[in-house]
C-alpha positions in Angstrom: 0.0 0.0 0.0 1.5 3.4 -1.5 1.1 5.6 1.9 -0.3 9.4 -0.1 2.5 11.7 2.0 5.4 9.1 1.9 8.6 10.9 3.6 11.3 11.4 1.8 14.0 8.9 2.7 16.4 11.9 4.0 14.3 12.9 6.5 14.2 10.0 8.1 17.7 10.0 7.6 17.9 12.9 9.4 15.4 12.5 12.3 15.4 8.3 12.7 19.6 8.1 12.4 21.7 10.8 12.3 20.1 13.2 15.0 19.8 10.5 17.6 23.5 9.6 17.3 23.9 13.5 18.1 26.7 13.4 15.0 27.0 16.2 12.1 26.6 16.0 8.6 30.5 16.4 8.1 31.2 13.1 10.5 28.0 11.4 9.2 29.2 11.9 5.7 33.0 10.9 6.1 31.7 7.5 8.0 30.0 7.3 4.7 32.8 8.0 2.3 30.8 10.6 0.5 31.1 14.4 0.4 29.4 16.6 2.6 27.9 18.5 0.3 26.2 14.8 -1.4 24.5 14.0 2.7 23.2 17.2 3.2 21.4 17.2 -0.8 19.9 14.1 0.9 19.1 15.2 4.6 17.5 18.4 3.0 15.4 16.7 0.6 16.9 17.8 -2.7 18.1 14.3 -4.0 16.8 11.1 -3.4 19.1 7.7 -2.5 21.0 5.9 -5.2 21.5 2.2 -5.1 24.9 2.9 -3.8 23.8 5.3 -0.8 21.3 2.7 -0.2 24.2 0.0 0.4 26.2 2.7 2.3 23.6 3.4 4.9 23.0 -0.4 4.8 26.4 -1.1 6.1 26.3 1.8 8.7 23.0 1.2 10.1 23.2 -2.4 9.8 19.8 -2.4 7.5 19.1 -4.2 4.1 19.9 -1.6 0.8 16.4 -2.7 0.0 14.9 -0.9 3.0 16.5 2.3 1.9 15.6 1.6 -2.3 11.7 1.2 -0.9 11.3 4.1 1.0 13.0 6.0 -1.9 10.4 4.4 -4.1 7.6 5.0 -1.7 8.3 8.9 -1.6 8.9 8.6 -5.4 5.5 7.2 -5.8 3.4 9.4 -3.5 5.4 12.3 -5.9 4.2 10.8 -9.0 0.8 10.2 -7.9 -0.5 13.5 -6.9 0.2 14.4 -10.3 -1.7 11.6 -11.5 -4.6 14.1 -13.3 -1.4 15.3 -15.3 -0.5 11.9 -16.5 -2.6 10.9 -20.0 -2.2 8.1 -21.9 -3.9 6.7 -25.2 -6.0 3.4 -24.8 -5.0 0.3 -26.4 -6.5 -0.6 -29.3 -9.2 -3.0 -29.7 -8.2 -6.5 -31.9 
């Protein structure tokens, strides 16, 4: 079930991992061999997770890649489908 206000994935990033550990962006993102400046276009919602973020967090946070792909494709979803009036497409043709 698609969930109509998914989060995005760096928000729960940001509120379910890193703030908890009380760790910045700069530590967070050398643990995760990326730049800074790649975390915080996560954290603050301006990119989404690639398949490899999605194993880095995996191996940090001791999660599957998978659990990180979904709720990327959950937020990616909810996007997509309050924009669903906008979307038209031709029927198939009767054989």
């Amino acid at each position: 079930m698609i969930m109509k206000d998914a989060p995005h994935p760096g928000e729960i990033l940001r509120e379910d991992f890193i703030e908890p550990l009380g760790i910045s962006i700069t530590e967070m993102a050398a643990i995760l061999g990326v730049s800074r400046k790649n975390l915080s276009q996560i954290v603050n919602e301006k990119t989404g997770i690639s398949a490899e973020m999605a194993i880095r967090l995996s191996k940090v946070f001791k999660t599957s890649p998978h659990v990180w792909l979904g709720i990327q494709k959950e937020y990616e979803l909810s996007m997509a489908l309050k924009n669903d009036h906008s979307i038209h497409v031709l029927e198939l043709p009767n054989k």
